[in-house]
Structures are given as structure tokens and as C-alpha cells.
C-alpha positions as CSV (number, residue, x, y, z in Angstrom):
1,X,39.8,107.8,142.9
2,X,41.3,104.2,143.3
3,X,43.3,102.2,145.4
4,X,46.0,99.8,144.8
5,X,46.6,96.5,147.1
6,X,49.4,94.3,147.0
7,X,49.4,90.9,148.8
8,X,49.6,87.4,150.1
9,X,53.2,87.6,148.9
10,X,52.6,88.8,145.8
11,X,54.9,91.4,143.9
12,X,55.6,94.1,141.0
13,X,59.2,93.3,140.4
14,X,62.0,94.7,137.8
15,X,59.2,96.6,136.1
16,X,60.8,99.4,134.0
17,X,58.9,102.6,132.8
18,X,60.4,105.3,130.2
19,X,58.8,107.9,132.3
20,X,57.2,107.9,135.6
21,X,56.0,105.2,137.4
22,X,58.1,102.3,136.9
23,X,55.3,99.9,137.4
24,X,51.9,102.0,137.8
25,X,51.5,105.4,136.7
26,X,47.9,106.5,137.9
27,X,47.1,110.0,135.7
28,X,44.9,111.2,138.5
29,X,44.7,110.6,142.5
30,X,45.0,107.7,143.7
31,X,43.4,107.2,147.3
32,X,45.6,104.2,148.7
33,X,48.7,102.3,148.1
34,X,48.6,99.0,150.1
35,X,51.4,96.7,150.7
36,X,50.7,93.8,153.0
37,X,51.3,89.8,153.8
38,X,54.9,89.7,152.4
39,X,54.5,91.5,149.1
40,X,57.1,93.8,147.7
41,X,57.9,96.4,145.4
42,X,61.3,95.2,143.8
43,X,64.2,96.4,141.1
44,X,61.5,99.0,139.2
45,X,62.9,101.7,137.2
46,X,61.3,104.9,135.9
47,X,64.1,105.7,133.7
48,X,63.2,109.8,132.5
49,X,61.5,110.2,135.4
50,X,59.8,109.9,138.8
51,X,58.2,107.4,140.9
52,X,60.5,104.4,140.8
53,X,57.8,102.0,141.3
54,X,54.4,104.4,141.6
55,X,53.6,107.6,140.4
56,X,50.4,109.5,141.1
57,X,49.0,113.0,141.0
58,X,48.2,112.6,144.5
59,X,48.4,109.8,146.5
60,X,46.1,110.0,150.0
61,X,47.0,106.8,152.1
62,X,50.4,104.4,152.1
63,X,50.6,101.3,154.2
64,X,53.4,99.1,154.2
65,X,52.6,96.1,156.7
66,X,55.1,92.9,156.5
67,X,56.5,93.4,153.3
68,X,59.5,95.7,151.8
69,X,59.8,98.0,149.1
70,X,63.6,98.0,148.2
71,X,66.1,98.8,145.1
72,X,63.4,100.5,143.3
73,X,65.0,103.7,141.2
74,X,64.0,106.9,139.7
75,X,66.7,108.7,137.3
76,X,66.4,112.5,136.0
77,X,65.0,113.4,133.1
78,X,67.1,115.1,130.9
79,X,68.9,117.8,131.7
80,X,68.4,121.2,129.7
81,X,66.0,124.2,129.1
82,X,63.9,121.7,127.3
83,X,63.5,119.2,129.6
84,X,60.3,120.2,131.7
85,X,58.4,120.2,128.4
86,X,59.8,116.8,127.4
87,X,58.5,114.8,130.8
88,X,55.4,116.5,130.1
89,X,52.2,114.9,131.0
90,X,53.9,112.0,133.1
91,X,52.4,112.7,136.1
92,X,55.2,114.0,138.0
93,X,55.6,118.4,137.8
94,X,58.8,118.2,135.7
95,X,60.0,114.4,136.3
96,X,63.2,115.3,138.0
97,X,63.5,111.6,139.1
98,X,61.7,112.1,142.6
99,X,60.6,109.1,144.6
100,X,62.8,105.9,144.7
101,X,59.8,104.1,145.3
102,X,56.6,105.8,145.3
103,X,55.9,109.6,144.3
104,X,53.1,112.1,145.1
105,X,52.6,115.2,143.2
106,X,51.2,117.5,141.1
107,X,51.1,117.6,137.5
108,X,49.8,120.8,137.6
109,X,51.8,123.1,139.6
110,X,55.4,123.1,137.8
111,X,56.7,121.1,141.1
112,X,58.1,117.8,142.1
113,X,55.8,117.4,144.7
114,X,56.6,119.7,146.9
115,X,53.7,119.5,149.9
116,X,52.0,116.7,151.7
117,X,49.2,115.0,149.9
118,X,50.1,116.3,146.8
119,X,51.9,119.1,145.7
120,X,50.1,122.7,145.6
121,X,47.3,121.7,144.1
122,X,45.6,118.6,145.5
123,X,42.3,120.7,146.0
124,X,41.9,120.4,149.8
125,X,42.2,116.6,149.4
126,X,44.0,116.7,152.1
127,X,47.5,115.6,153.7
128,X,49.0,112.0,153.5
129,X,48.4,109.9,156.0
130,X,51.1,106.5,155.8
131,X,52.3,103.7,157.7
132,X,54.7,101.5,157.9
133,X,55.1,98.4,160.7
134,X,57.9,95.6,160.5
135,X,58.7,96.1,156.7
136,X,61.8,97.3,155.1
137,X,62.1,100.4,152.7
138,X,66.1,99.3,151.7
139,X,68.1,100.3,148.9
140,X,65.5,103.0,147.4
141,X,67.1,105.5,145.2
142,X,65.8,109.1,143.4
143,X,68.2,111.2,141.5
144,X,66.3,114.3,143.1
145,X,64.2,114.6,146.4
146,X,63.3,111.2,148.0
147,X,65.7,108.5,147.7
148,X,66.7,108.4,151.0
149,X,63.6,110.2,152.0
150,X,63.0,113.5,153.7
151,X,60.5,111.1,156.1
152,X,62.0,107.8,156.4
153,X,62.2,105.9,152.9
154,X,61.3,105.6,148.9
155,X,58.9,108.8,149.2
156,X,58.8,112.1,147.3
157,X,55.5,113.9,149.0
């Protein structure tokens, strides 16, 4: 299980995915997503599916400390009987286009993550724990559940 750390101004910015994960798609969990120091998550697309800017299986920890995760966007995949077996494998329970920014599910219960820390099958990993002090989650948007999140921003849990 690995982590991800953004900062000293650093940025993934107008990164563009054809599935999920716009500018890191982690197959498995990923323990922490860190954002610090002035950093951002900027203009990424996962175009068929979800997780704007991050996707993950399961993702444990979210920080988001001086820095701003904003116009990140995750569109549907395509509409139809078919569809579910088309976004297959992406990471995402049937890529609806969940999580402006950053999703957390499971690719093996047939849902777009639909419980904390992971969908229903995150094997007592346990729920997410995130925080987020003087940074901006702006202009996020999902074309299902998390664009202007159930929580506060860019999350689909």
C-alpha cells in the first residue's frame, strides 16, 4: 500500500485520462493522498470515468494543507447495458464519473464507492480519515456522486 505527496508548490495539472484517474490511477489501495506547501491538483480529466484527478481502490488518508484542488472533472462512461463491462478494470465499480477530484472505491463490489474507506469491500481496512485546513476544493465537478461532494468537496467515498 502507498502513499502519494504533493508539495513545495508543486502540481499535477491538465492531466487527462481515458478512464479513471485523470492523473494517477493506483490499481490497489492507496494509504495516503497528501497535498501540502502550495501544491495543487488542476484542470485533470478522466474522460470515461471516475476520479478526476485520483482514482484508487481504496484510499485510507486525504490531507489537503495550504494548497487547492480545483476544476478537476470526471465525465460518465457511456451510457447503455454495456457500459459497466466497458469501464471494466479501471478501478472505479462501473466508472460512472464519480469524484471531481479524487475517488475511493471498490473495483470489486459493482459500486461507485458507496461506503467510507472504500466501498463494500475494503477488507476491514477501515474508514477514511481526511483533512483539510486553509485550502480550496473550487470548481470540482463529477457527472455522478461527488462533484460537489456529499462531505464538502472533489470526493466520491
Amino acid at each position: 500500500m502507498g502513499s502519494i505527496t504533493v508539495s513545495g508548490g508543486s502540481s499535477l495539472r491538465r492531466c487527462a485520462a481515458g478512464l479513471s484517474g485523470g492523473a494517477v490511477h493506483v490499481g490497489g489501495p492507496l494509504h495516503s493522498l497528501e497535498l501540502s506547501g502550495g501544491s495543487s491538483l488542476d484542470s485533470n480529466t478522466a474522460a470515461g470515468g471516475d476520479g478526476g484527478c485520483v482514482a484508487a481502490s481504496t484510499l485510507l488518508r486525504l490531507v489537503v494543507a495550504d494548497s487547492e484542488m480545483v476544476n478537476n472533472r470526471a465525465a460518465a462512461a457511456a451510457a447503455g447495458p454495456n457500459a459497466a463491462a466497458a469501464a471494466g478494470g479501471n478501478g472505479g465499480g462501473g466508472a460512472r464519473g464519480s469524484g471531481g477530484c479524487v475517488f475511493s472505491g471498490s473495483a470489486t463490489n459493482g459500486a461507485a464507492g458507496n461506503g467510507i474507506g472504500g466501498g463494500g469491500s475494503s477488507g476491514g481496512m477501515g474508514a477514511m480519515v481526511w483533512s483539510v485546513s486553509r485550502s480550496q476544493l473550487i470548481n470540482n465537478t463529477a457527472a455522478a456522486d461527488g462533484g460537489k461532494p456529499k462531505l464538502l468537496a472533489c470526493l466520491s467515498l
